[in-house]
KOLVOBA-544015 format. One record per residue: residue number from 1; x, y, z of N, C-alpha, C in turn; residue in one letter. Coordinates in steps of 0.1 Angstrom, whole numbers. Example, Ala and Ser with C-alpha at 12.3 -4.5 7.8 and 13.67 -1.06 7.14 Angstrom:
1|132|-57|78|123|-45|78|132|-33|78|a
2|128|-22|71|137|-11|71|129|0|79|s
! end
This chain:
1|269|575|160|269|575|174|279|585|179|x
2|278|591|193|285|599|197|287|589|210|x
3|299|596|212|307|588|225|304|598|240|x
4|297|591|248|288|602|263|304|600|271|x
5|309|592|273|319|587|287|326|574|282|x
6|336|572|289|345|558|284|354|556|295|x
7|351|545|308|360|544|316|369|528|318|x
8|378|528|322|385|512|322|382|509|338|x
9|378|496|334|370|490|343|372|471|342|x
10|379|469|356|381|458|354|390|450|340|x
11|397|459|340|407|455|328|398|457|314|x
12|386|460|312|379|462|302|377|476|301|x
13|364|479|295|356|492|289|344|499|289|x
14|342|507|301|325|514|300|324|523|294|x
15|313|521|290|315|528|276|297|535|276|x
16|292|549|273|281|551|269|278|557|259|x
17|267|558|249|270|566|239|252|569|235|x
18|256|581|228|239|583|221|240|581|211|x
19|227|579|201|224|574|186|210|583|185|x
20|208|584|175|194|585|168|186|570|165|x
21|177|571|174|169|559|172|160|560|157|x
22|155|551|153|144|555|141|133|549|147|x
23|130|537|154|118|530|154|112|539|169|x
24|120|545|174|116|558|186|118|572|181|x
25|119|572|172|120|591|166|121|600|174|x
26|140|596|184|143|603|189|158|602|193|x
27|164|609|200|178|608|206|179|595|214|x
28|188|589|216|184|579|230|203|575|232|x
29|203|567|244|214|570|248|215|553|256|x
30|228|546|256|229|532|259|240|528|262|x
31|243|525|274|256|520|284|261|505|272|x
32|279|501|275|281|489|268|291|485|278|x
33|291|475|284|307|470|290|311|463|280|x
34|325|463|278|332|454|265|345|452|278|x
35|348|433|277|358|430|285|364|432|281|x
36|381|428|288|393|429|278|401|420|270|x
37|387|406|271|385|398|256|380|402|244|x
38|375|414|247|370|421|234|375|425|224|x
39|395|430|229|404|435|226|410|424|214|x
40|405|410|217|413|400|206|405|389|200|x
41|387|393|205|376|385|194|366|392|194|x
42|356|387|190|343|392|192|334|386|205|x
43|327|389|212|324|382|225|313|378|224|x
44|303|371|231|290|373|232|285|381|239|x
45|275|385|241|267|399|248|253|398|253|x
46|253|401|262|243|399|275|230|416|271|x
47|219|415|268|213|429|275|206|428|284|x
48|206|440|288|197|442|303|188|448|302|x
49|176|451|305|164|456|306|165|460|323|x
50|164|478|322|159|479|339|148|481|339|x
51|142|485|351|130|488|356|124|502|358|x
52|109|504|359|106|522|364|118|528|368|x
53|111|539|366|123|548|370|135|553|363|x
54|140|542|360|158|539|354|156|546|340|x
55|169|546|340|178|545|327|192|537|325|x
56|195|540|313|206|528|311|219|525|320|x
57|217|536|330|232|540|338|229|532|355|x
58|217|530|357|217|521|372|221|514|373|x
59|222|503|360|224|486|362|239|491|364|x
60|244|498|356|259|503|354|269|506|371|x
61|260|510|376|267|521|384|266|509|399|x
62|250|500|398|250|495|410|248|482|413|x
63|249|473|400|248|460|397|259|453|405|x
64|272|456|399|284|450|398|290|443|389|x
65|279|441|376|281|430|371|297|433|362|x
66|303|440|360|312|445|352|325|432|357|x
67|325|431|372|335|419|378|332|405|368|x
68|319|402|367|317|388|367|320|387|348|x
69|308|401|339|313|399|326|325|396|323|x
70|339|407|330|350|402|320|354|388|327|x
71|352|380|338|360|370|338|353|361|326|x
72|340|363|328|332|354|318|335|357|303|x
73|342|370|296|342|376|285|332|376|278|x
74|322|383|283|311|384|280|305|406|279|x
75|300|412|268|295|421|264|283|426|276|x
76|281|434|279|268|439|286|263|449|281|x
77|248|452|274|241|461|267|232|462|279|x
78|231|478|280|224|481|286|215|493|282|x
79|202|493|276|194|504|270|184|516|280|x
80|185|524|276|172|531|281|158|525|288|x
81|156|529|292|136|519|299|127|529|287|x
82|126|540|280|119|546|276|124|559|263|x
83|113|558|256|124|569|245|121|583|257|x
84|131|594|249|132|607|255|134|615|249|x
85|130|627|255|136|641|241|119|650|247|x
86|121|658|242|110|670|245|96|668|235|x
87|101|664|232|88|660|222|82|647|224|x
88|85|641|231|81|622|237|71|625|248|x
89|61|624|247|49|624|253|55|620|268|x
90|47|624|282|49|619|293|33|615|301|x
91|38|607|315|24|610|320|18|622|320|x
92|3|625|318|-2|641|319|-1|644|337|x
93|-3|633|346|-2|636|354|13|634|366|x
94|23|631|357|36|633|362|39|618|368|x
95|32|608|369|34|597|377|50|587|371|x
96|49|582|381|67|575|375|64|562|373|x
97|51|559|374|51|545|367|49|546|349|x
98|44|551|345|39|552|332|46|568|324|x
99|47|564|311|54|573|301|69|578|304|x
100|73|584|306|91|585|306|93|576|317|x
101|108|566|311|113|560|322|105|550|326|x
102|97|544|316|84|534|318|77|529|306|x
103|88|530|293|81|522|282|77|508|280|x
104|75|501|291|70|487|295|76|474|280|x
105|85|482|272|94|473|266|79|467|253|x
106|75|474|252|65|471|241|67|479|229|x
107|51|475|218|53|490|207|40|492|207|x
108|39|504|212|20|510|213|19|514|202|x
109|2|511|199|0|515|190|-18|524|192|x
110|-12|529|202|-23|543|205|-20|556|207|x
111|-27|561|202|-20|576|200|-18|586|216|x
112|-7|595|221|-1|600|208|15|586|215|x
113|10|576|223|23|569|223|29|563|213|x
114|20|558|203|25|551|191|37|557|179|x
115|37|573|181|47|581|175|62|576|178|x
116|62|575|193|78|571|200|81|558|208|x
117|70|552|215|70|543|225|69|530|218|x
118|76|525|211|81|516|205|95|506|212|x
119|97|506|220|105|500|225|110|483|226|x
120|102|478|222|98|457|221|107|462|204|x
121|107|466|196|114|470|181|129|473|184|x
122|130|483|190|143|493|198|151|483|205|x
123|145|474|215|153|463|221|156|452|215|x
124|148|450|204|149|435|199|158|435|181|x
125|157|448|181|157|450|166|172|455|162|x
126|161|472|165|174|480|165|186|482|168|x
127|185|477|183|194|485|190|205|468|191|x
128|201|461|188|212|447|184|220|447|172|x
129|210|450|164|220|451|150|229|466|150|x
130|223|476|158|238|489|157|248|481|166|x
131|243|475|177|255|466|187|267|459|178|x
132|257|451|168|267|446|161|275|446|151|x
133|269|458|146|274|467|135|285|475|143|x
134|290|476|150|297|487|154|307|484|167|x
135|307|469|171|314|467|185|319|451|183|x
136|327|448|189|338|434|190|328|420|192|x
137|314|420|192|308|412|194|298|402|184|x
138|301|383|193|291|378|185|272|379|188|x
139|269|389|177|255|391|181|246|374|183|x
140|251|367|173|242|359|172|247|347|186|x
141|253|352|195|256|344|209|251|354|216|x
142|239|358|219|233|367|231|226|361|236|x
143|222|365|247|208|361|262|203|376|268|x
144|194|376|274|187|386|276|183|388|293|x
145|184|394|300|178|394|314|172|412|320|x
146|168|408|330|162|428|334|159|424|346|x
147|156|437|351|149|436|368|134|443|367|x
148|123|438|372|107|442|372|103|442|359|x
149|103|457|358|96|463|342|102|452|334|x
150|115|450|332|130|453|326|125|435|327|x
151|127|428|338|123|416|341|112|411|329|x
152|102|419|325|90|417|323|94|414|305|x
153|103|425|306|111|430|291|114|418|284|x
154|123|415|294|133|399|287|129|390|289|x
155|118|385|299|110|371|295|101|374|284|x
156|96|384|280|86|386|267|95|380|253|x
157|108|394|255|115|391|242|121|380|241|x
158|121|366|254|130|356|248|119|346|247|x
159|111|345|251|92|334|249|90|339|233|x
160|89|351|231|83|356|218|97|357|202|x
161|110|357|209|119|353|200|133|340|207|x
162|127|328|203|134|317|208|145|313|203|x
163|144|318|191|158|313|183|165|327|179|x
164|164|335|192|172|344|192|181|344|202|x
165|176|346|215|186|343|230|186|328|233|x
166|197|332|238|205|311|243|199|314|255|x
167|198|319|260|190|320|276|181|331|283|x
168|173|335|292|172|345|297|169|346|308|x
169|171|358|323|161|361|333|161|372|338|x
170|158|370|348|148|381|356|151|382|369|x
171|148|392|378|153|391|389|140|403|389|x
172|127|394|398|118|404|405|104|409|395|x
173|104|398|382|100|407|371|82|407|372|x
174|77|418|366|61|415|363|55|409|358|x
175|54|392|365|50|381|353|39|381|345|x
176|28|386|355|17|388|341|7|405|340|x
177|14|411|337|15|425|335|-3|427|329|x
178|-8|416|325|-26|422|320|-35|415|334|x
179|-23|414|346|-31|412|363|-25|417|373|x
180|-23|432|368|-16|442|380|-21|454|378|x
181|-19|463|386|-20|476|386|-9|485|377|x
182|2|481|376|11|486|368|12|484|349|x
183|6|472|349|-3|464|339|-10|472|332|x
184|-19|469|338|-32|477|333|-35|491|330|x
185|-24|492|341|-26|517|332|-14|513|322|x
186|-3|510|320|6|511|307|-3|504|294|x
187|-10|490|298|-14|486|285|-29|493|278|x
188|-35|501|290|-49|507|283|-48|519|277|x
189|-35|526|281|-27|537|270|-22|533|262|x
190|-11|524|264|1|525|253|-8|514|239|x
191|-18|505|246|-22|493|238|-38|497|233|x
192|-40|502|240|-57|504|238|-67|492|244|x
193|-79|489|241|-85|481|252|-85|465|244|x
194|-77|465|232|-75|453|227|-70|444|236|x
195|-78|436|245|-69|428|253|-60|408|251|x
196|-64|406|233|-61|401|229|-44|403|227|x
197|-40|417|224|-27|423|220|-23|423|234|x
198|-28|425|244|-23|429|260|-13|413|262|x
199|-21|401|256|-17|389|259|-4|389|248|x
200|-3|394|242|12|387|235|24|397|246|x
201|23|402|256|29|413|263|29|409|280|x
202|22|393|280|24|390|290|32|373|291|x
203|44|371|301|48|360|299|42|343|300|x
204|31|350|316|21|340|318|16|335|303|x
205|8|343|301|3|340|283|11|333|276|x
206|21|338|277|31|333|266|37|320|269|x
207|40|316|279|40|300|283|30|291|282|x
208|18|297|285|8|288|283|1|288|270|x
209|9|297|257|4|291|247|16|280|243|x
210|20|278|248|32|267|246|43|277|234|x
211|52|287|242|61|289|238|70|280|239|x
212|80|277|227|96|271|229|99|273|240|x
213|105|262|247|115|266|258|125|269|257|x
214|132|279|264|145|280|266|152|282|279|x
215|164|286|287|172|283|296|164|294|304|x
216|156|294|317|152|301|325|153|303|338|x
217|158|311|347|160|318|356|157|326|363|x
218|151|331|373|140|342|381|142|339|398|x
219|145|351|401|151|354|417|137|362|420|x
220|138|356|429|122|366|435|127|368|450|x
221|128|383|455|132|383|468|112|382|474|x
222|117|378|486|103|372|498|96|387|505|x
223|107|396|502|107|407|515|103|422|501|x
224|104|416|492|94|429|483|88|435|484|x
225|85|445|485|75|452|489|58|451|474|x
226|64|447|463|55|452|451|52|435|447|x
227|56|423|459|60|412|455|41|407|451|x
228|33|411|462|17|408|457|10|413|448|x
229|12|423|449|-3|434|442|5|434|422|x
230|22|436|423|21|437|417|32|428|403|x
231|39|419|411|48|412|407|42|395|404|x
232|33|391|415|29|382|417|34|368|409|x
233|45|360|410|61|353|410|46|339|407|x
234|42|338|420|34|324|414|25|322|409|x
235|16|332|401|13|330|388|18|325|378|x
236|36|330|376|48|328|366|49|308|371|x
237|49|306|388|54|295|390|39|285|383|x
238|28|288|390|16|283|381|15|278|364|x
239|18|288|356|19|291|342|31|274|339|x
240|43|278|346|52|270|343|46|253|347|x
241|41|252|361|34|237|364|27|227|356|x
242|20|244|348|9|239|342|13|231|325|x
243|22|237|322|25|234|309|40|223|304|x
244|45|223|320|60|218|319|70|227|317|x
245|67|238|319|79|247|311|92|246|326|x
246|102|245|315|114|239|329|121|248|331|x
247|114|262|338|125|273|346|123|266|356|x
248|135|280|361|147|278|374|137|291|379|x
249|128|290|394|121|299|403|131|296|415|x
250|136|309|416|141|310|434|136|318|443|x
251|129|319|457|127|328|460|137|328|471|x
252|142|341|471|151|345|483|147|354|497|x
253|147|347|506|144|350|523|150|362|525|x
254|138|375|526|150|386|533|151|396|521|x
255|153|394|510|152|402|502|140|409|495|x
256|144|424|492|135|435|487|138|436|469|x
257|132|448|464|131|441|453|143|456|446|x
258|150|459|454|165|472|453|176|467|443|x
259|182|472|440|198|470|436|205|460|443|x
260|202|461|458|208|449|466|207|439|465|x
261|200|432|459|190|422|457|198|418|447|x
262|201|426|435|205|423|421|216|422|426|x
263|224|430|435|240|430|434|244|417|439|x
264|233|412|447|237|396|452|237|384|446|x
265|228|387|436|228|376|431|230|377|416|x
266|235|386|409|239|391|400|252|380|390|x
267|259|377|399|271|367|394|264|350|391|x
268|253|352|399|248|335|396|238|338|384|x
269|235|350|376|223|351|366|236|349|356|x
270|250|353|357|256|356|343|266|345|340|x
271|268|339|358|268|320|353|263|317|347|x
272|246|318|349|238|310|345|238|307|330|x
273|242|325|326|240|331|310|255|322|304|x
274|264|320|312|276|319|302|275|302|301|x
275|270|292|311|266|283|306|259|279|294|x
276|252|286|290|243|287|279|251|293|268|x
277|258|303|272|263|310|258|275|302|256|x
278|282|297|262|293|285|265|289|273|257|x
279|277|267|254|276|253|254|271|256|236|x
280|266|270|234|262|277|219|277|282|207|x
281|284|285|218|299|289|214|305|277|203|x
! end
């Protein structure tokens, strides 16, 4: 790893750095806040999944969450949305929903995304064990949360690995990604028209085959703009009615689906997280 930036922050450490990925066969680059409990144990650690568009540096720059981690002494991993490098395939037609900045947190296995666009491996795999190979923390005390895409990210990876995160959520996420527009052009590329595979990649699905439960959480602002066509919150509230599954659904009056949104309610997601990583401790 090479070290990008390293600033003190809240009595702690922001920290960015790049690595050679293997399961993306490419450069890639990943924000870390380490509190200034980190200085005298190993902590537990939170990742973040963002959304289109992003990279590992938004949640960083416009969250806030860096106040609430160190009181909590808690790690924040924050990854890329998409591999990169010049040789990483993009939309052919330049669009910002799909290919850079839009790896939808999967691992495609259609050409030519299947070379790099591995990401569901990258977030779950790799990029945990260099975390904990290499930094002050207890891996095996983590939770998982993201915003949209990123949203979409961390309810997959904590439904599909249960006895990995003590909790997870979302703020805004794409609950059932094989019944949207955004959905549908990432998984008929990156997935092919297998729409059996589409369903292990959606949460709806994944509740209603009776995944394990675990500690769940989801802010849905009312004033979204992407909140119908493409977010669609009570399908996720449906999925859960139908099966028992005992998340936490809020929708919030007034809110869009911005930074502002997260920055608000950002301190009640990483309560939520340190209850859980608190009661696992």
């Amino acid at each position: 790893m090479d070290i990008i930036s390293d600033y003190r922050c809240f009595e702690g450490r922001q920290q960015r750095f790049s690595h050679r990925s293997q399961v993306l066969n490419c450069g890639m680059s990943f924000s870390i806040y380490l509190p200034p409990r980190a200085t005298r144990e190993n902590v537990p650690v939170l990742f973040w999944l963002s959304g289109l568009t992003c990279n590992d540096e938004n949640f960083v720059h416009k969250a806030g969450a860096q106040r609430y981690a160190a009181e909590h002494g808690f790690a924040i991993v924050t990854p890329d949305t998409s591999p990169r490098g010049p040789d990483v395939p993009d939309d052919p037609e330049g669009a910002w929903d799909f290919g850079l900045g839009a790896g939808f947190y999967l691992n495609a296995t259609a050409e030519p995304w299947c070379r790099h666009y591995n990401m569901y491996d990258y977030v779950t795999e790799e990029l945990p064990a260099l975390i904990g190979d290499h930094f002050p923390v207890e891996i095996a005390l983590c939770s998982i949360f993201g915003h949209s895409m990123g949203g979409h990210g961390a309810l997959v990876a904590a439904l599909r690995n249960p006895d990995r995160y003590r909790s997870v959520s979302a703020f805004a996420p794409i609950v059932a990604p094989t019944q949207c527009p955004w959905g549908d052009k990432a998984f008929i590329n990156y997935l092919g028209d297998n729409r059996e595979l589409w369903r292990t990649y959606d949460c709806c699905e994944l509740i209603r085959e009776r995944a394990d439960q675990l500690p769940m959480l989801v802010d849905q602002g009312e004033s979204d703009q992407f909140l119908q066509e493409q977010l669609k919150t009570g399908l996720l509230e449906q999925a859960c009615e139908e099966t028992g599954y005992q998340a936490t659904i809020r929708r919030q009056p007034g809110y869009d689906h911005s930074y502002f949104f997260i920055a608000s309610f950002i301190g009640s997601h990483i309560e939520f997280h340190g209850h859980e990583l608190g009661k696992a401790s």
